[in-house]
N, C-alpha and C positions, 0 to 999 in steps of 0.2 A: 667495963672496958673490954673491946674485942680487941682482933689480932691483929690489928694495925697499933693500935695506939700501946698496945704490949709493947710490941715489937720496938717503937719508939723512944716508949719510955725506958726500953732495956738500953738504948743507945745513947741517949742521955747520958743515964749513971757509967756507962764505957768512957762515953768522952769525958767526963767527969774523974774519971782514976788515970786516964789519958792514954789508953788501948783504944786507940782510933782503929787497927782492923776489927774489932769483931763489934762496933759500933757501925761499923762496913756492912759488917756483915747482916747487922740488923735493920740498917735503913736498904740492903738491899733484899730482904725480906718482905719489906713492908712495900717495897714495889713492886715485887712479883704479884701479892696481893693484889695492891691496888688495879695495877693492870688488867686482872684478869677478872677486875669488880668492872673497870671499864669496857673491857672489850671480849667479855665473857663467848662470844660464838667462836671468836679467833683462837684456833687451833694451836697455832705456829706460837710455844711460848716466847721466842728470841723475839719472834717481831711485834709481841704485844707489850714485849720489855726493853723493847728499843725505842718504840712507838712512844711508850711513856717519856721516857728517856727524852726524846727529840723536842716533845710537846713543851715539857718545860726548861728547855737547852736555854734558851734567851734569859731566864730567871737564874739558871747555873751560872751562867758569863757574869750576867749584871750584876749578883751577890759575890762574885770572886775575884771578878776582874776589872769592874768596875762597866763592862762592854754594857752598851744597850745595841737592840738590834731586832732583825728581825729573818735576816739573810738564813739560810738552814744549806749546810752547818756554818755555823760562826767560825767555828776553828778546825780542821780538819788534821791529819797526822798520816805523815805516809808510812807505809807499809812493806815489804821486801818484796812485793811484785810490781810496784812503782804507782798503785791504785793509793787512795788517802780514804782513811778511817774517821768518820766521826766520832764524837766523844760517845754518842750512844751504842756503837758497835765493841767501841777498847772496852768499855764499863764492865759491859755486858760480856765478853769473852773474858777479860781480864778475873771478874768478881765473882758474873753469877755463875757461868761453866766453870770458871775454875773450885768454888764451893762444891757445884753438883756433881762433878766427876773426879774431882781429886780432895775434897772435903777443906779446900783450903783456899784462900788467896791465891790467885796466881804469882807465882815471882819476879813478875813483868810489871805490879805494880804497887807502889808506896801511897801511903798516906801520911804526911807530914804537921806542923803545927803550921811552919811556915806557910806562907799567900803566895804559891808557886802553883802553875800548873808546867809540866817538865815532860817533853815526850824526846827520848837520845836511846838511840840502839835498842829500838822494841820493847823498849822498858817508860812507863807512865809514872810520873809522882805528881800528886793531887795534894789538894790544900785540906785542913780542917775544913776550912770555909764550903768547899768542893761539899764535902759533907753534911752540913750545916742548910746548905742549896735543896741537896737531894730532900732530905729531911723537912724543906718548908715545902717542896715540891707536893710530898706525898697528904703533906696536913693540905693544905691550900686546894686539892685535887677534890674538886664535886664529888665524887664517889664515893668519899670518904667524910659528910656533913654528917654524919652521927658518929664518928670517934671522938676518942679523948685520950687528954692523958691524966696518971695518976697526980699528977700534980700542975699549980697553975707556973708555968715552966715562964721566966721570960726571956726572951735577947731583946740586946739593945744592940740599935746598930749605930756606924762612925757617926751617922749624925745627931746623935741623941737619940732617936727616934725608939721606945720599947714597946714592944707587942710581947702579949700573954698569948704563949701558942694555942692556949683552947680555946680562943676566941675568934681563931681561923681556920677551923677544920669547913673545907670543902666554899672558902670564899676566897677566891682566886683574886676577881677584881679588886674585894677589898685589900686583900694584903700587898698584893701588886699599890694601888694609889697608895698607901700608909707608909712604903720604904722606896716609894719614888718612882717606883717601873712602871710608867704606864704599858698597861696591853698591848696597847693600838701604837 
């Protein structure tokens, strides 16, 4: 097992004691990664972590909010210069700068149990689900067709529907048709 599916399986056992930041922290790990397995010449890490971020925006919405779509950005959030933030630029300022340069969460954003997504006075609260998104983002991501995890992990989603997570590392389409989201 390499550094994704580490990374993964540490966030698992997080959400599993119910320390959803540093489950955070690990599914935002495994996108830095991934990103930089995808777009390895691109310099700029913000925009190769954003980039990831935006690709599977429409997979975020659908698993959390039920949105399908395909509009970019689906939901946007304004900001104190009167500009709007997509969820890939908050993520990214909120998680991964606030880790690299302050070794923490920023305090600008929650992560919840609840099926919220909440942006009021510069401050973001994200669902587990939010989580759960990123996390099939990173398995689902081509890049990533030779991870795993230590164990045959599964979710079931509202519709019945259970997928074994190692059985969709780097199959987008498949997992997309199995929990209803078509691509296209």
């Amino acid at each position: 097992m390499s550094a994704v599916g580490c990374r993964l399986d540490e966030a698992i056992q997080k959400i599993s004691a119910g320390d959803l930041e540093n489950a955070l922290i690990q599914v935002s790990i495994a996108i830095d990664v991934s990103s930089k397995r995808k777009w390895p010449k691109q310099k700029k890490v913000g925009e190769r972590y954003k980039n990831f971020i935006r690709e599977h925006e429409s997979l975020i919405y659908f698993m959390s909010l039920g949105i399908k779509g395909d509009t970019k950005p689906l939901v946007s959030f304004p900001n104190p210069n009167g500009d709007r933030y997509d969820i890939a630029h908050v993520y990214y300022k909120a998680v991964r700068n606030g880790l690299l340069h302050d070794g923490e969460i920023s305090e600008n954003l929650s992560v919840v149990d609840e099926n919220v997504l909440i942006y009021k006075d510069g401050k973001i609260t994200i669902s587990k689900m939010i989580l759960m998104a990123l996390m099939l983002a990173v398995i689902c991501e081509p890049v990533n067709c030779n991870e795993r995890l230590s164990k045959n992990y599964t979710v079931t989603f509202t519709n019945d529907i259970d997928i074994n997570l190692n059985d969709f590392w780097g199959k987008r389409d498949l997992l997309y048709q199995k929990i209803g989201h078509d691509k296209a």
